[in-house]
DSSP file (Angstrom, degrees, kcal/mol; ACC not computed):
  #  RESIDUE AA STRUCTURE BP1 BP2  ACC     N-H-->O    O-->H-N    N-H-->O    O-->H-N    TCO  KAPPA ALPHA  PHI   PSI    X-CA   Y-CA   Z-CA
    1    1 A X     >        0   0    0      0, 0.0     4,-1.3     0, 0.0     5,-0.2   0.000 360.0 360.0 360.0 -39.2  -11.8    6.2   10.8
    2    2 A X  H  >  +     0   0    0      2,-0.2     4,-1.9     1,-0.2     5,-0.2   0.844 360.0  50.8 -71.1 -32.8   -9.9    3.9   14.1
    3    3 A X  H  > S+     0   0    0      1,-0.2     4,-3.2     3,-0.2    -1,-0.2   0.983 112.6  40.8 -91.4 -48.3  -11.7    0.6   12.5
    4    4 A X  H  > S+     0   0    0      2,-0.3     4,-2.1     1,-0.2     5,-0.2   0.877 124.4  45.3 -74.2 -30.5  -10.3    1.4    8.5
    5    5 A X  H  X S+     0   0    0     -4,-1.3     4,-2.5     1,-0.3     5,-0.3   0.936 115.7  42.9 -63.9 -53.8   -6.5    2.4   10.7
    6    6 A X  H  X S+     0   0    0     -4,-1.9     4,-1.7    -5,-0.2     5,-0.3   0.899 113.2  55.2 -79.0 -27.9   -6.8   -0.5   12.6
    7    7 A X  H  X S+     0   0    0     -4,-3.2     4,-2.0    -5,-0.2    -2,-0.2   0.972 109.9  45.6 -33.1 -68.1   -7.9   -2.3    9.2
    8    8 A X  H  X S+     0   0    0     -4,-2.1     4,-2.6     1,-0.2     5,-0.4   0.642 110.4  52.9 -71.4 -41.6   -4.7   -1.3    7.4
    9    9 A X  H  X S+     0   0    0     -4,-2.5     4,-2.0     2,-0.2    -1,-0.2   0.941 111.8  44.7 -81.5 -46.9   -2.3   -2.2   10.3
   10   10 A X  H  X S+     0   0    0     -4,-1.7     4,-2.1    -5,-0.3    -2,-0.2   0.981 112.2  54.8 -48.1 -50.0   -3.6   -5.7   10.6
   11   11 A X  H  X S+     0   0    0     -4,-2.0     4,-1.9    -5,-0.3    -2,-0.2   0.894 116.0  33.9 -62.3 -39.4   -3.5   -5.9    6.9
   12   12 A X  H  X S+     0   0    0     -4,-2.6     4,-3.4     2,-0.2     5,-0.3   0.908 111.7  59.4 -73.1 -39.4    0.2   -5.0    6.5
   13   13 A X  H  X S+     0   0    0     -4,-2.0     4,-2.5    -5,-0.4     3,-0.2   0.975 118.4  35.3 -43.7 -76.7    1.4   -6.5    9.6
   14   14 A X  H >X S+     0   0    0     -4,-2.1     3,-3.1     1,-0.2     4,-0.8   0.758 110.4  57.4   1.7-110.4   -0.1   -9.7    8.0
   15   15 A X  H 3X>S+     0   0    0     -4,-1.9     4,-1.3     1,-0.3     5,-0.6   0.671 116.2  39.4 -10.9 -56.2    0.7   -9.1    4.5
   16   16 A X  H 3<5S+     0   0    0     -4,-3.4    99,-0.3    -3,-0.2    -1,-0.3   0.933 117.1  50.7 -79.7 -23.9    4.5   -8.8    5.7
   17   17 A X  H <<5S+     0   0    0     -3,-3.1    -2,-0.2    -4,-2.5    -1,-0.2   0.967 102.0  54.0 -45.4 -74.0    4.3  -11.7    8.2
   18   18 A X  H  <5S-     0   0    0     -4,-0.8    -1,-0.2    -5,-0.1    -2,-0.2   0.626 108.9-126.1 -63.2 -17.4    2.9  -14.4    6.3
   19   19 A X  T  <5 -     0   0    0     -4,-1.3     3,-0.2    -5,-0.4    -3,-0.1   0.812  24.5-151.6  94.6  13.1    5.8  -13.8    3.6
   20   20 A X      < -     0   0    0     -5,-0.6    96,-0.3     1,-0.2     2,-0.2   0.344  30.0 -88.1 -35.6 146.1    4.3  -13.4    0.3
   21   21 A X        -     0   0    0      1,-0.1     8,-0.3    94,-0.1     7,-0.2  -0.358  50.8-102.0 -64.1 113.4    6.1  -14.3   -2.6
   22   22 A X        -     0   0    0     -3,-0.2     2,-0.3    -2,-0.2    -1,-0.1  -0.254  37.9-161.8 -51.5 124.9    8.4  -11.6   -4.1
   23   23 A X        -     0   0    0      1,-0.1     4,-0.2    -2,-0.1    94,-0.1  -0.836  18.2-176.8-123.8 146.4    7.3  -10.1   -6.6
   24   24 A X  S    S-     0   0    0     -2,-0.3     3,-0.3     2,-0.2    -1,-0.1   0.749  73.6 -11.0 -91.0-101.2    9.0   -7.8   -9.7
   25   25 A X  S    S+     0   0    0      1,-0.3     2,-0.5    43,-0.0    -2,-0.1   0.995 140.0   9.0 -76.9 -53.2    7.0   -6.0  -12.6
   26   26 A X  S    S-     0   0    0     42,-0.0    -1,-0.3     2,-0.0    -2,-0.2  -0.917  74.3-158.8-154.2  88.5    3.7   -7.5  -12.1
   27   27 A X        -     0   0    0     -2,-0.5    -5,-0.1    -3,-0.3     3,-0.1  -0.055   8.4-156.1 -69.1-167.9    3.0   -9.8   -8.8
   28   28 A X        +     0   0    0     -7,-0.2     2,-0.7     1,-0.1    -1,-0.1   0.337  64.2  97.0-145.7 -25.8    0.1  -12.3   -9.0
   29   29 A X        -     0   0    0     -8,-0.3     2,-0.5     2,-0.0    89,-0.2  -0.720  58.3-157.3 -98.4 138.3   -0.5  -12.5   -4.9
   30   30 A X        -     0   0    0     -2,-0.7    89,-0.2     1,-0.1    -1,-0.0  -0.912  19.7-133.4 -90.0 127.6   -3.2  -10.3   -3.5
   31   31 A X  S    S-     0   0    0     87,-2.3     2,-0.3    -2,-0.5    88,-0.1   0.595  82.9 -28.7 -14.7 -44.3   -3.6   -9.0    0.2
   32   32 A X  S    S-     0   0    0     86,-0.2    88,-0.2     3,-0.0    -1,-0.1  -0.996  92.2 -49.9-177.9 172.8   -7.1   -9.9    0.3
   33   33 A X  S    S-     0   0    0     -2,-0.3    -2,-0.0     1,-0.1    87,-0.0  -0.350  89.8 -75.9 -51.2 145.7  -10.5  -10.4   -1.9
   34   34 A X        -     0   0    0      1,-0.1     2,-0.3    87,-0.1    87,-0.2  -0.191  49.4-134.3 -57.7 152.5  -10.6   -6.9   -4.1
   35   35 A X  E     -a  121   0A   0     85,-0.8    87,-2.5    -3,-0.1     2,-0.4  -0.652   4.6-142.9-115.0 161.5  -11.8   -3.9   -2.0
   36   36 A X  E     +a  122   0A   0     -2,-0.3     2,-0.2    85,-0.2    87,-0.2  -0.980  34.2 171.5-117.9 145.6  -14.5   -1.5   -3.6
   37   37 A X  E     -a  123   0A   0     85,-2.0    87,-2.3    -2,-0.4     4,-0.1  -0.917  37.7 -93.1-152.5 164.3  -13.5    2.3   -2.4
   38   38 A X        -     0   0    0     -2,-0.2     3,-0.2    85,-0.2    -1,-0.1  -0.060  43.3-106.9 -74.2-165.6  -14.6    6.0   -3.1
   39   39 A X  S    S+     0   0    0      1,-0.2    53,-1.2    84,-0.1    -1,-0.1   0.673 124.2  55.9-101.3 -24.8  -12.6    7.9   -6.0
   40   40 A X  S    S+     0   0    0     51,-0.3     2,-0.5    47,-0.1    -1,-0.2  -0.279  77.7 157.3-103.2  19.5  -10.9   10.0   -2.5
   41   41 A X        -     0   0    0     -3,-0.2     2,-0.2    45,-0.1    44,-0.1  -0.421  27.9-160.1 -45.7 103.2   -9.8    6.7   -1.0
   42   42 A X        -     0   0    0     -2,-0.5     2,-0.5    44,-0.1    44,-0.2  -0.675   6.0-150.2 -71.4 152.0   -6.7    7.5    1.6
   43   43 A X  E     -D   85   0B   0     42,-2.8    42,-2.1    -2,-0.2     2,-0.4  -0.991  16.4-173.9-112.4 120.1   -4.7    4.5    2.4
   44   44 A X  E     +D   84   0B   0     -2,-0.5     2,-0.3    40,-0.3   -36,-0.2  -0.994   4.7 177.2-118.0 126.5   -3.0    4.6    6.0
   45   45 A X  E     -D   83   0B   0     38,-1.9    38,-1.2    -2,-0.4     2,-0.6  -0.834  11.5-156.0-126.7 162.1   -0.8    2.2    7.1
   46   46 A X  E     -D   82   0B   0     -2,-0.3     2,-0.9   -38,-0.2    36,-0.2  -0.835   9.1-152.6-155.3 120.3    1.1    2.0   10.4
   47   47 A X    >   -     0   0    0     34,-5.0     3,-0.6    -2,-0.6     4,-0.1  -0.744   8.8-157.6 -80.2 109.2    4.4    0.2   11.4
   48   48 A X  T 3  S+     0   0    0     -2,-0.9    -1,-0.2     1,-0.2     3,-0.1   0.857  95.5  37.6 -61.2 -37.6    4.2   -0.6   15.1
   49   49 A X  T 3  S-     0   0    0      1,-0.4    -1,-0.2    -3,-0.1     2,-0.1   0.011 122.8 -82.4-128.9  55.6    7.9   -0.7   15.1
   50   50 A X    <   -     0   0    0     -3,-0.6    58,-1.9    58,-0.1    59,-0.6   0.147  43.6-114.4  98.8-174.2    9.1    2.2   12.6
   51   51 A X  B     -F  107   0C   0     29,-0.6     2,-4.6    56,-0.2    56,-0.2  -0.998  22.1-104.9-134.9 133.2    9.5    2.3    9.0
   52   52 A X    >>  +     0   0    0     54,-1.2     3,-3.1    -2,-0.3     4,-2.1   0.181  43.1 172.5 -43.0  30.7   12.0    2.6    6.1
   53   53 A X  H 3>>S+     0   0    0     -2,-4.6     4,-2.7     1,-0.3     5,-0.6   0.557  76.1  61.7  -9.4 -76.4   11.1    6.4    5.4
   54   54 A X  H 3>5S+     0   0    0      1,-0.3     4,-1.8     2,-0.2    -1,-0.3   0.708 108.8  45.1 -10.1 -67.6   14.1    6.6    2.9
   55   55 A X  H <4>S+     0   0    0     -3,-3.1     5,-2.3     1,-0.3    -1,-0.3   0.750 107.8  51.4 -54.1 -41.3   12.2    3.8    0.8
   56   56 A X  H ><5S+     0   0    0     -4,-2.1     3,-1.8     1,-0.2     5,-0.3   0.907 108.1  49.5 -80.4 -24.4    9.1    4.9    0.8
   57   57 A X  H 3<5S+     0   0    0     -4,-2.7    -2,-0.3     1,-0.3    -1,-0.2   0.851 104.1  71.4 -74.7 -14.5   10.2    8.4   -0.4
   58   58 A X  T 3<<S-     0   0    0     -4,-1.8    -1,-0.3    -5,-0.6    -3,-0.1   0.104 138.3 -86.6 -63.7  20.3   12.0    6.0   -2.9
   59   59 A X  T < 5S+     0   0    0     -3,-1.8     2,-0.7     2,-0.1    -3,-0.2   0.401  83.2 153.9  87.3   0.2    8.9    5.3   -4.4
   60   60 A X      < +     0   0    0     -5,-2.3     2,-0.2    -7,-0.1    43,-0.2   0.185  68.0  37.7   7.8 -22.8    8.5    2.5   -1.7
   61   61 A X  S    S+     0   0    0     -2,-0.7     2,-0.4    -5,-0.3    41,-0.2  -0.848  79.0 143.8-162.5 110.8    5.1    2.6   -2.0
   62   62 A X  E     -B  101   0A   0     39,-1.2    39,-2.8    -2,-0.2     2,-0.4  -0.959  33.7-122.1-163.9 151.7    3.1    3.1   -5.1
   63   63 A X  E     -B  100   0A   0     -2,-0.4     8,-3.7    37,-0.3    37,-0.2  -0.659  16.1-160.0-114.1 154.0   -0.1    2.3   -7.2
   64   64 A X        -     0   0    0     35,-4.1     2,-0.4    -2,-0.4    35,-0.2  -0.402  11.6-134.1-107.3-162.5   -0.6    1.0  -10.5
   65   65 A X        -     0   0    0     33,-0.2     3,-0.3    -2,-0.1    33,-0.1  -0.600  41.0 -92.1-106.8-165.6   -3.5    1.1  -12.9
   66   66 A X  S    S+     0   0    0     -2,-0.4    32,-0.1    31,-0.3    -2,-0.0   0.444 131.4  50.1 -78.1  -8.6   -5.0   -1.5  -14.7
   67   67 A X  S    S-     0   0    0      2,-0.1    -1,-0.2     0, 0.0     3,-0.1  -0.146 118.9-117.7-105.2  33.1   -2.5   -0.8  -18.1
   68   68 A X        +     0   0    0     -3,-0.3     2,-0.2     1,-0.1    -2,-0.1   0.637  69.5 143.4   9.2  89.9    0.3   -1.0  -15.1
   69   69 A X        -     0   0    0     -6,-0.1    -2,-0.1     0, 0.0    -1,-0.1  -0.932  58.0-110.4-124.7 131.2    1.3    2.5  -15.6
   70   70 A X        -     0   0    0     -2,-0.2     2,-1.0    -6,-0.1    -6,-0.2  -0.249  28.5-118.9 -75.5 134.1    2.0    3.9  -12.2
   71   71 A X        -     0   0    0     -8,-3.7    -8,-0.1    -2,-0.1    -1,-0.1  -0.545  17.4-119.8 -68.7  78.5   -0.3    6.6  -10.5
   72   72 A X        +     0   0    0     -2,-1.0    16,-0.2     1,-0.1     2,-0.2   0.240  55.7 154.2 -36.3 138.3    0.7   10.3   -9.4
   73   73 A X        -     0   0    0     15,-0.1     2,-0.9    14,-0.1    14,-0.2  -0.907  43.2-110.3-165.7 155.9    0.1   10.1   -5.8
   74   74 A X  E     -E   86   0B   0     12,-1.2    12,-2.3    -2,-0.2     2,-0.3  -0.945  17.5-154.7-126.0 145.1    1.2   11.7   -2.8
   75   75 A X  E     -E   85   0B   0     -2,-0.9     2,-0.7    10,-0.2    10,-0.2  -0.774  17.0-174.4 -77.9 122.5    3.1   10.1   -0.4
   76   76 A X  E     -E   84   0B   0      8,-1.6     8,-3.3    -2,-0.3     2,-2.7  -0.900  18.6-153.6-149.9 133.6    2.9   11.5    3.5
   77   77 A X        +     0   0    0     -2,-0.7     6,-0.2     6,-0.2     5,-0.0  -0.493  12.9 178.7 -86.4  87.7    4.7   10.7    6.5
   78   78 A X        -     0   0    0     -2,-2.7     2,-0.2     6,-0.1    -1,-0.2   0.961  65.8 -40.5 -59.4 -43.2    2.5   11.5    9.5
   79   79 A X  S    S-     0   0    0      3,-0.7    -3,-0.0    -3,-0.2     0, 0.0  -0.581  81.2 -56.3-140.6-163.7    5.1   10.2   12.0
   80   80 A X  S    S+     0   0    0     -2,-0.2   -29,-0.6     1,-0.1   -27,-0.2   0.954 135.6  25.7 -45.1 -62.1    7.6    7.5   12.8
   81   81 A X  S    S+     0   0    0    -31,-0.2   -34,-5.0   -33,-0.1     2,-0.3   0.349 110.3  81.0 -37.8 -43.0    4.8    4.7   12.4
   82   82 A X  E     +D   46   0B   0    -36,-0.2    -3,-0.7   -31,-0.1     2,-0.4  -0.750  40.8 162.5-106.8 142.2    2.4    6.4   10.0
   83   83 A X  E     -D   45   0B   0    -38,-1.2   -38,-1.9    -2,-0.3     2,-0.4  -0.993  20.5-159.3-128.6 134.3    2.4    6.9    5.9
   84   84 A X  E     -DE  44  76B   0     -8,-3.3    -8,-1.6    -2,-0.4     2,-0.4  -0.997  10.1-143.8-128.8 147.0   -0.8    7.8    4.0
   85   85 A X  E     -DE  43  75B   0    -42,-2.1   -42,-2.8    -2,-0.4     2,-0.3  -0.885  20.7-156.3-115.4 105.5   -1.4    7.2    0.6
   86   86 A X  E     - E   0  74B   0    -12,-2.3   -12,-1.2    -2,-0.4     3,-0.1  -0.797  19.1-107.8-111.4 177.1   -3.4   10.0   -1.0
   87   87 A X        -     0   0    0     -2,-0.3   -47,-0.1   -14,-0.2   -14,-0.1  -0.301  43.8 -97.2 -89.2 151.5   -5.5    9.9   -4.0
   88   88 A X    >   -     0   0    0    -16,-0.2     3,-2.9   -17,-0.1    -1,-0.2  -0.282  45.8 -96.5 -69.3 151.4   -4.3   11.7   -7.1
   89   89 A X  T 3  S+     0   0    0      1,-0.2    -2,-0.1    -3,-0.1    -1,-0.1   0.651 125.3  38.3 -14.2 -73.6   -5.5   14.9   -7.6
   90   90 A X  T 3  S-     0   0    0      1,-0.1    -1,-0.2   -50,-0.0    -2,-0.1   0.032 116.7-112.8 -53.3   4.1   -8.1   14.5   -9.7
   91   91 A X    <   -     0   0    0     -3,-2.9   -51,-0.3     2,-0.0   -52,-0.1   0.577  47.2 -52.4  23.3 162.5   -9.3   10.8   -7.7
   92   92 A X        -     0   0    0    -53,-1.2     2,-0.4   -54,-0.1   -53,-0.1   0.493  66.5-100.3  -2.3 152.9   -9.3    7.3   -8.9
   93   93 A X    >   -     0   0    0      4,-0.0     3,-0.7     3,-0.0     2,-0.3  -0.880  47.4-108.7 -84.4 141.3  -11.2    6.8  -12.3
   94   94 A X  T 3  S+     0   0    0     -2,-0.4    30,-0.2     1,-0.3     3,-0.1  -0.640 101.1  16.1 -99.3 108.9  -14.7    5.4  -11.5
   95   95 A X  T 3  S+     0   0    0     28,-3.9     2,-0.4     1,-0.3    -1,-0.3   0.697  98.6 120.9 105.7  13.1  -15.1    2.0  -12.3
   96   96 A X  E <   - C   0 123A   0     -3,-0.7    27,-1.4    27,-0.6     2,-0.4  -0.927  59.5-129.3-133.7 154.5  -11.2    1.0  -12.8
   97   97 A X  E     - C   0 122A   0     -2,-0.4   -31,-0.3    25,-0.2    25,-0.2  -0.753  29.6-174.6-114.6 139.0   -9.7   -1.2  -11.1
   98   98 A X  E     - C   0 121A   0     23,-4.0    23,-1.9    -2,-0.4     2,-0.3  -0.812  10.6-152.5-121.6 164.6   -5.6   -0.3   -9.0
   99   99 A X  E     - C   0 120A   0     21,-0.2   -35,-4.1    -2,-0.2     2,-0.8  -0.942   9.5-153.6-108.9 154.6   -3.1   -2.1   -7.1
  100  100 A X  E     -BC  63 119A   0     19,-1.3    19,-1.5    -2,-0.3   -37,-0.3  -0.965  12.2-134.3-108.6 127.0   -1.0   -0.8   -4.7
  101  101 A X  E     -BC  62 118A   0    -39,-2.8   -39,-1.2    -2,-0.8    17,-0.2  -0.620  14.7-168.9 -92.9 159.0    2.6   -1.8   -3.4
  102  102 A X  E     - C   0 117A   0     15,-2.1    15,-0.5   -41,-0.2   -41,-0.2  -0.702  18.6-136.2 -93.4  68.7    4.4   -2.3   -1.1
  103  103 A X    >   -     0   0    0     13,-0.2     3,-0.9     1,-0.2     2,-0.6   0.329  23.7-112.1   7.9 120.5    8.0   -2.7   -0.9
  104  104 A X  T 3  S+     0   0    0      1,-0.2    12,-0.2    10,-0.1    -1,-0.2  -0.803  97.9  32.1 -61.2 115.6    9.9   -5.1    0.9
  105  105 A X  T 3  S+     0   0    0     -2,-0.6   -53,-0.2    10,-0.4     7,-0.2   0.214  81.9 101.0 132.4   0.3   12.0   -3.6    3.7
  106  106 A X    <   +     0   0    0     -3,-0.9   -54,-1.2     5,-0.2     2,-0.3   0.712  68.8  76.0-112.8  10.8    9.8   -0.6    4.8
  107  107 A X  B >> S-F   51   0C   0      4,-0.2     4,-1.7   -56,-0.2     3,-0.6  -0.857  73.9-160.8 -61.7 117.5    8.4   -2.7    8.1
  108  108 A X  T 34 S+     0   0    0    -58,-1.9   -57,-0.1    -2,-0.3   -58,-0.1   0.541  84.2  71.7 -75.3  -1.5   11.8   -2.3   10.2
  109  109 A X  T 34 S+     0   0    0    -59,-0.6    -1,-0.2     1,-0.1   -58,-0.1   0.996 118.7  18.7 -62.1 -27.0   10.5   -5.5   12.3
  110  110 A X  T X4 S-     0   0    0     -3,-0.6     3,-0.7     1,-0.2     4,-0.5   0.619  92.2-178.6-135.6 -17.5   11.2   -7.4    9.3
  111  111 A X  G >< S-     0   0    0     -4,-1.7     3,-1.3     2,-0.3    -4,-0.2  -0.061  71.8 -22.7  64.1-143.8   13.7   -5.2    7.1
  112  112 A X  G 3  S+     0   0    0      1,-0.4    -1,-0.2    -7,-0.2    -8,-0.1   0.303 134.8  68.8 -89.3  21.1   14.9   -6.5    3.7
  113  113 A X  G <  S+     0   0    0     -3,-0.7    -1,-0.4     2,-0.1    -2,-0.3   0.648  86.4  95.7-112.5 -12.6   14.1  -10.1    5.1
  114  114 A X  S <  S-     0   0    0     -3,-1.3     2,-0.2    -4,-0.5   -10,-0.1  -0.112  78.6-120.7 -47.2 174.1    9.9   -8.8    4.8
  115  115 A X        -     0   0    0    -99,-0.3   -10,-0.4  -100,-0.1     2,-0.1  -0.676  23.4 -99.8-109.9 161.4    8.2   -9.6    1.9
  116  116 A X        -     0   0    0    -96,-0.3     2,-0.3    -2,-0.2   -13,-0.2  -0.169  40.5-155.7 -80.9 172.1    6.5   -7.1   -0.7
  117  117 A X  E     - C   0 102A   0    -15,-0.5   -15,-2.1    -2,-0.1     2,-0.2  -0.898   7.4-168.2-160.7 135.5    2.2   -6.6   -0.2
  118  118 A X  E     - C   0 101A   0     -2,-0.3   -87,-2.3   -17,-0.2     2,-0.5  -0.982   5.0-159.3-141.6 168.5    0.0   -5.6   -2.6
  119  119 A X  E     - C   0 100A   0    -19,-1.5   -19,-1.3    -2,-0.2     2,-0.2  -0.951   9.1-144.6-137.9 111.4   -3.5   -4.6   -2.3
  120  120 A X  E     + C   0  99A   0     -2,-0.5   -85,-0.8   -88,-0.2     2,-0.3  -0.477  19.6 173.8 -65.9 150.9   -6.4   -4.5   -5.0
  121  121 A X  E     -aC  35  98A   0    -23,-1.9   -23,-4.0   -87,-0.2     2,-0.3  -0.976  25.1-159.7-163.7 149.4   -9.0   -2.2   -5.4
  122  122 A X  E     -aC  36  97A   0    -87,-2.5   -85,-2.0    -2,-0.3     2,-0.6  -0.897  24.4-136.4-117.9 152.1  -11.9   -1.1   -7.5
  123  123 A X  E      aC  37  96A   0    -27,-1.4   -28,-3.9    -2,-0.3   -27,-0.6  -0.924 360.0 360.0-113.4 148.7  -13.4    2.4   -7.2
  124  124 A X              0   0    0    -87,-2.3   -30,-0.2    -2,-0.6    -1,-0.2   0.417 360.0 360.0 -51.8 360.0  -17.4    2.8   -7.2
């Protein structure tokens, strides 16, 4: 569980670092080679130096399918630092392919000057 945390924090830290190209309805850059994940995948991410709470309960943070229609999902704020992404009710469809977003502006190291992240994934 500390190696997938400590995964997730590299990956956003990154993601927002390196600057990705802003993206609207339908970005084009991915986070990394597509991930394969159970149908119960959590997503944890962790801001070393807070986060835009506000935003993310603004939908800040959100997954799409493969028809980009966006997924009922729950959003939870463990802490200052922490958000998890949990899996809709029912989990992931087996065999379908998501993205997830990320906002720009809900790292405060990097505010509305961060770039957006998104993250593919296929579930087993």
């Amino acid at each position: 569980m500390e190696k997938k945390r400590l995964l997730s924090t590299v990956l956003v830290t990154s993601l927002v670092a390196m600057g990705f190209s802003t993206f609207t309805k339908a970005p084009t850059v991915q986070a990394q080679s597509q991930q394969t994940v159970s149908s119960q995948k959590e997503w944890e991410f962790v801001f070393e130096h807070g986060m835009n709470k506000e935003l993310i309960v603004n939908k800040g943070i959100y997954i799409k399918n493969s028809k980009e229609q966006i997924i009922s999902t729950k959003i939870h704020i463990k802490d200052d630092h922490t958000v998890i992404v949990k899996p809709p009710v029912k989990g992931y469809k087996s065999g379908e392919t998501y993205r997830l977003y990320i906002k720009k502006g809900i790292d405060l190291q990097y505010g509305e000057s961060g770039k957006p992240a998104m993250i593919v994934f296929k579930v087993k």
